[in-house]
C-alpha positions as CSV (number, residue, x, y, z in Angstrom):
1,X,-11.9,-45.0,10.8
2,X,-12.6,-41.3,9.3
3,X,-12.2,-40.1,13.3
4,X,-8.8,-42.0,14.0
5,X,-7.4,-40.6,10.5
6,X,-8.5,-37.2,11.5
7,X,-7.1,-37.1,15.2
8,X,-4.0,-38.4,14.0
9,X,-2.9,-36.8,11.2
10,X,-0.3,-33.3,11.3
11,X,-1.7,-31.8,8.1
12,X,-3.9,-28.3,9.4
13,X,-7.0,-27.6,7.6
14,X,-5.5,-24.3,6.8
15,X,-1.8,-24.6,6.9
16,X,-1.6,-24.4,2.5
17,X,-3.4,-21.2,2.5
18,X,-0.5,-18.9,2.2
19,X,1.6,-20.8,-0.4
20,X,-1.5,-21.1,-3.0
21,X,-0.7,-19.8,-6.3
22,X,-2.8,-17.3,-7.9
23,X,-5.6,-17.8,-10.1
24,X,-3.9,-17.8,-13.3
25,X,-5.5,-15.6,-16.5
26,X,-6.5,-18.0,-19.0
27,X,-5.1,-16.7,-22.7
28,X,-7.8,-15.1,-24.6
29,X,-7.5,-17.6,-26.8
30,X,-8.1,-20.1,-24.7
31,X,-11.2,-18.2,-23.7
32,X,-12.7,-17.8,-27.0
33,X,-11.7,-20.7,-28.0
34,X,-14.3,-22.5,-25.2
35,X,-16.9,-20.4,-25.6
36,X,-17.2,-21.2,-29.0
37,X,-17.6,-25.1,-27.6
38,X,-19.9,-23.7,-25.8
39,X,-22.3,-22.4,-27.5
40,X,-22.1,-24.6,-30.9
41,X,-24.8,-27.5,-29.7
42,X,-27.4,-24.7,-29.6
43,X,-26.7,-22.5,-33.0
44,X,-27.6,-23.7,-36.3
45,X,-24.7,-23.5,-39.0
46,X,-25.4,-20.2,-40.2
47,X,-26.2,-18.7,-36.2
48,X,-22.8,-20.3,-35.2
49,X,-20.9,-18.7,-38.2
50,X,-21.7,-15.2,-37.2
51,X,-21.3,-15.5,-33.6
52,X,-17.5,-16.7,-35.0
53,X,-17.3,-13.8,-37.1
54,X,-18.3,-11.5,-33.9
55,X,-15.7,-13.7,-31.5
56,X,-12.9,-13.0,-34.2
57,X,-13.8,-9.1,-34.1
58,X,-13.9,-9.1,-30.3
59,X,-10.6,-10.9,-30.3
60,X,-8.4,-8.4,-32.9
61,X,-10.6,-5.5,-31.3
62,X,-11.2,-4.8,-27.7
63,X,-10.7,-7.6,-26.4
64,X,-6.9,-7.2,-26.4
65,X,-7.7,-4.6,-24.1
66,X,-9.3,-6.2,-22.1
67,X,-7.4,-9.0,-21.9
68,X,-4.5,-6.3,-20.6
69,X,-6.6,-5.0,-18.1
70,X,-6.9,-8.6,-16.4
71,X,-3.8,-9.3,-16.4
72,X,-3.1,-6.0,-15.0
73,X,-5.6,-6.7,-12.1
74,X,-3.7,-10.2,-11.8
75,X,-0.7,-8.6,-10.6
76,X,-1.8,-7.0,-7.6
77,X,-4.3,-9.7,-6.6
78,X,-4.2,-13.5,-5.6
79,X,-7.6,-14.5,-7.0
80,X,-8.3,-11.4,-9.7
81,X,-12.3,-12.8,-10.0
82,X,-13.1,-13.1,-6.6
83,X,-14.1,-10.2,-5.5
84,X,-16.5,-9.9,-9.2
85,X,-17.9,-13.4,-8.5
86,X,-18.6,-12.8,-4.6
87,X,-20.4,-9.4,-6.3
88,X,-22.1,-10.0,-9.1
89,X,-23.0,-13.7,-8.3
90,X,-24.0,-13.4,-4.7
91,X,-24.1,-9.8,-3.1
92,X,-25.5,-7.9,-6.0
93,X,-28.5,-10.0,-6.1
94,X,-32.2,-7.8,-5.1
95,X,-34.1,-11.2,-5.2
96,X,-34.8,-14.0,-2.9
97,X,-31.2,-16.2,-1.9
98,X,-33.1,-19.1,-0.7
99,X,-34.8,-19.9,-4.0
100,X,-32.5,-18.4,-6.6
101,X,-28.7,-18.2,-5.0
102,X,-27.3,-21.6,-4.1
103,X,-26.6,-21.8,-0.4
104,X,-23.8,-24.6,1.3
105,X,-22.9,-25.5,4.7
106,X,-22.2,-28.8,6.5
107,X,-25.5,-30.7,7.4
108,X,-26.0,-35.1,7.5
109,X,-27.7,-36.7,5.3
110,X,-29.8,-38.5,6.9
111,X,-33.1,-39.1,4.6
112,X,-31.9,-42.7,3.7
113,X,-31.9,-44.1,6.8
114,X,-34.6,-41.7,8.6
115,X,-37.0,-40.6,6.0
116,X,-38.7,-37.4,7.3
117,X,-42.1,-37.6,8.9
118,X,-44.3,-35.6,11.2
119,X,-43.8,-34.7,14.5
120,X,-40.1,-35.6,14.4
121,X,-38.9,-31.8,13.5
122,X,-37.8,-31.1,17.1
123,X,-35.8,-34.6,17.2
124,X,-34.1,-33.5,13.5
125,X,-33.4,-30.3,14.6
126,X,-31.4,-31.4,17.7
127,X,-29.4,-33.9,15.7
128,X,-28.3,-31.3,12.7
129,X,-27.3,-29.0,15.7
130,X,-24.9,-32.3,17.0
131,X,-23.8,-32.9,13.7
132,X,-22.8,-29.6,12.5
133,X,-21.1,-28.1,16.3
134,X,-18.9,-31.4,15.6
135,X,-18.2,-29.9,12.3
136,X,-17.5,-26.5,13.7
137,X,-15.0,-28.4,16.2
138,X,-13.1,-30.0,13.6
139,X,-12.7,-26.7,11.9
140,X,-12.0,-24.6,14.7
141,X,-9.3,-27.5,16.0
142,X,-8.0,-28.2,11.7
143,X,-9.4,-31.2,11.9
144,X,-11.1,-30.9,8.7
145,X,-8.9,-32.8,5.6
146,X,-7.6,-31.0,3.1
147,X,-9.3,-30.8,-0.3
148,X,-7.0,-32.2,-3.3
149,X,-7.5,-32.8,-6.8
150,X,-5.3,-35.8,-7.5
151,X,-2.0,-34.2,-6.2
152,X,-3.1,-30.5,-6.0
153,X,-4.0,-28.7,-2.9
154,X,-7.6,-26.8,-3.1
155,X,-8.3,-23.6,-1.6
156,X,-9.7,-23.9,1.3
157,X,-10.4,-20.2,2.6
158,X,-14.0,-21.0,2.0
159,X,-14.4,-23.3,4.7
160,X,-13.9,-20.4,7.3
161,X,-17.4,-18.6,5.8
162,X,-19.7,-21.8,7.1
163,X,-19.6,-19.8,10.5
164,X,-19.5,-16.9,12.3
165,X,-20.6,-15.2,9.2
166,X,-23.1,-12.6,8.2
167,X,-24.7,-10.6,5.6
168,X,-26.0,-7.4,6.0
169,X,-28.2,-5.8,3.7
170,X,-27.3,-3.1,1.3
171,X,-29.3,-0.9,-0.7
172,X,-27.8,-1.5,-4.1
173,X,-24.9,-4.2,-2.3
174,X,-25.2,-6.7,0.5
175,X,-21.9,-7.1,2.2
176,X,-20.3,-9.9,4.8
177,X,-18.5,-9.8,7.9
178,X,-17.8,-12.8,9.3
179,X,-15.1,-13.3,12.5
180,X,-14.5,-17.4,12.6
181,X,-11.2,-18.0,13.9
182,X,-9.1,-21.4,14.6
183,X,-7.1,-21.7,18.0
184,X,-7.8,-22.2,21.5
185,X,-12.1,-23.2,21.7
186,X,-12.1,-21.8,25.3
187,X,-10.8,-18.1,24.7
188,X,-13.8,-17.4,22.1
189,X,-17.4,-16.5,22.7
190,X,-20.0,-19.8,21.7
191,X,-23.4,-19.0,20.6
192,X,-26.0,-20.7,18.4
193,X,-29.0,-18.8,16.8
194,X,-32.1,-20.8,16.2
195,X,-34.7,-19.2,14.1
196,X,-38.1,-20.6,15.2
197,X,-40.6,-20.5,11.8
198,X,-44.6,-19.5,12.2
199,X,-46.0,-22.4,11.8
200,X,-48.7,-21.4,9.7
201,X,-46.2,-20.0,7.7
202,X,-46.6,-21.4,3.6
203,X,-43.8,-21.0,1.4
């Protein structure tokens, strides 16, 4: 049923992308306002009365400024955090991705019907690498269904980092390249790297 809607539907994976708004600025306000609701369920009356006091400073003080200097940046950007989040969240990071930085991509879930035992890692192995090369064809092709929330179109620029992409160590920053395109499967370069682990390997 999914596979019939998929080959027969118009609507690209990526054909939104260009007529996304910006991320809006939320109002300071609004900001403040939600952090406060925040963190209230873990101060006491007299801890949350002071970190309001401190929010009310912030907001008649330099956070005005601050507040400027966003919107500022909003101007001349589409997404205004992106480029901080992808930093600070992911690229900055001198420890350990595996264990502490939450890493996606497209994989079947399989464990309910096929619960994992011994000796079937080879067999597992083969049928992730079928199930996610029929992923990367749906996404090379736009096969892949848009993302909505109710009505709204999601970004979905994301999608085109689950392949083809790779980061390269920094000394104080990590950075990515990544070279995924859509099109013609025939005119592009195919490769798969499989990464075999010692098995005497612990973690």
């Amino acid at each position: 049923m999914q596979k019939q809607v998929l080959e027969s539907s118009e609507e690209r994976t990526f054909q939104y992308q260009d007529f996304l708004p910006s991320l809006p600025v939320p109002s300071l306000d609004d900001s403040l306002s939600k952090y406060l609701d925040a963190v209230k369920p873990f101060l006491n009356q007299e801890e949350y009365q002071r970190t309001e006091n401190i929010v009310k400073k912030f907001k008649n003080g330099i956070g005005k400024e601050l507040h400027e200097k966003l919107l500022e940046r909003a101007k001349t950007r589409r997404n205004w955090l992106e480029d901080w989040w992808l930093n600070v969240a992911y690229l900055d990071l001198r420890i350990s991705t595996q264990i502490h930085c939450n890493i996606g991509g497209p994989g079947p879930f399989i464990e309910h019907c096929w619960p994992p035992k011994e000796g079937t890692q080879i067999e597992r192995a083969c049928i992730y690498t079928w199930h996610i090369l029929k992923f990367w064809h749906l996404l090379r092709t736009e096969k892949v269904p848009v993302e909505r929330s109710l009505d709204e179109v999601l970004d979905m620029s994301q999608f085109r980092m689950l392949f083809c992409t790779c980061r390269i160590p920094g000394v104080t920053r990590d950075s990515i390249s990544h070279y995924f395109k859509t099109g013609n499967l025939h005119i592009y370069r195919k490769h798969a790297i499989v990464n075999q682990m010692d098995q005497e390997w612990q973690p």
